[in-house]
N, C-alpha and C positions, 0 to 999 in steps of 0.2 A: 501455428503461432506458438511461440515458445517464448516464456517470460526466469528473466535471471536477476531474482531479490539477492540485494547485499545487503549489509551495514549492521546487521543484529551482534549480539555480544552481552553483557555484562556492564551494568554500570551502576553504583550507588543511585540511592534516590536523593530528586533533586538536577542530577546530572542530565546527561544529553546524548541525544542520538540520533544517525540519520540514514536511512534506509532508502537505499536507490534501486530500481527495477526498470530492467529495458526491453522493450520487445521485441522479436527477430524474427524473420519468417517471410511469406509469401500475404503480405499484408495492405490491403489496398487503403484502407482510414480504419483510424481508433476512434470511436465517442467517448466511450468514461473509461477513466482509466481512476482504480484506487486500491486500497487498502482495509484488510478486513485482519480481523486478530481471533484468536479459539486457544481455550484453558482446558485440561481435561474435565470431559463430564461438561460440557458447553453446548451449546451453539457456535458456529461462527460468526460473529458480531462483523459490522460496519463499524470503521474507524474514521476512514474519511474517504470523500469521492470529488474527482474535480472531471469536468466535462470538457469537451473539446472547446470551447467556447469560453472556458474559463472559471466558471460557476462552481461553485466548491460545498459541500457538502462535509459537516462533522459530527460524531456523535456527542452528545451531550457531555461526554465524561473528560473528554479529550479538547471541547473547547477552549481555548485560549492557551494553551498547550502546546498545539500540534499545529503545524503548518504544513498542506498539502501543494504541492506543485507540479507540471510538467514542463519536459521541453519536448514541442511535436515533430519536431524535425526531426529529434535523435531518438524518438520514441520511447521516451524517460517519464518514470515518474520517482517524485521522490516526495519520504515525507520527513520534515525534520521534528525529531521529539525534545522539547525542554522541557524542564521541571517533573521529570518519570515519574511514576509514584511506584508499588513496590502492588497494585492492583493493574496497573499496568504490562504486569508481564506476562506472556502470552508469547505464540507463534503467531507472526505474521505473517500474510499473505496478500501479495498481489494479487489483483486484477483487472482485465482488461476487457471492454466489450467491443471484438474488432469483427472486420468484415474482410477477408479473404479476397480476392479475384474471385468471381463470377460465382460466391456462394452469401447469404444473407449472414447477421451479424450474430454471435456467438459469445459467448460467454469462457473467459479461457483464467486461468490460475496461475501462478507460481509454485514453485515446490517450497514455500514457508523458511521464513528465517526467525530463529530463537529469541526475543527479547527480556532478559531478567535483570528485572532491579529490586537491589539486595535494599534492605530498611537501617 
């Protein structure tokens, strides 16, 4: 399985931004598909998670904020950011938790896209 995050970049705070990730591969179903973000000297934090089913999942800081979405057919997730803050930046990173042909469900990444908002 292979995941390709876009839409990171630079943007004052206040502004907006919207990160898409799709997944490729030998992939039989996705369950969660989301968004996780890491600063140096961090953990990797949860930003937000939405489920096959639709059920959405966000971190406290990021509520009312952030809207996470997919579309299952094109194996998309995307998350739109408004109102940035400038604690908000961070590398993100997709994730997805899919299930292969004839191997049980697994936990897979992206390679992290840059998000910085200037104050």
């Amino acid at each position: 399985v292979q995941l390709q995050a876009s839409g990171g970049g630079l943007v004052q705070a206040g502004g907006s931004l919207r990160l898409s990730c799709v997944a490729s591969g030998s992939i039989f179903n996705i369950n969660v598909m989301g968004w996780y973000r890491q600063t140096p000297g961090k953990q990797r934090e949860l930003v937000a998670t939405i489920t096959s089913g639709g059920s959405t999942n966000y971190a406290d800081s990021v509520k009312g904020r952030f809207t996470i979405s997919r579309d299952k057919t094109k194996k998309l997730v995307i998350l739109q950011m408004n109102s940035l803050k400038p604690e908000d930046t961070a590398v993100y990173y997709c994730n997805v938790e899919a299930r292969q042909y004839g191997l049980e469900y697994s936990d897979y990444w992206g390679q992290g896209t840059l998000v910085t908002v200037s104050s």
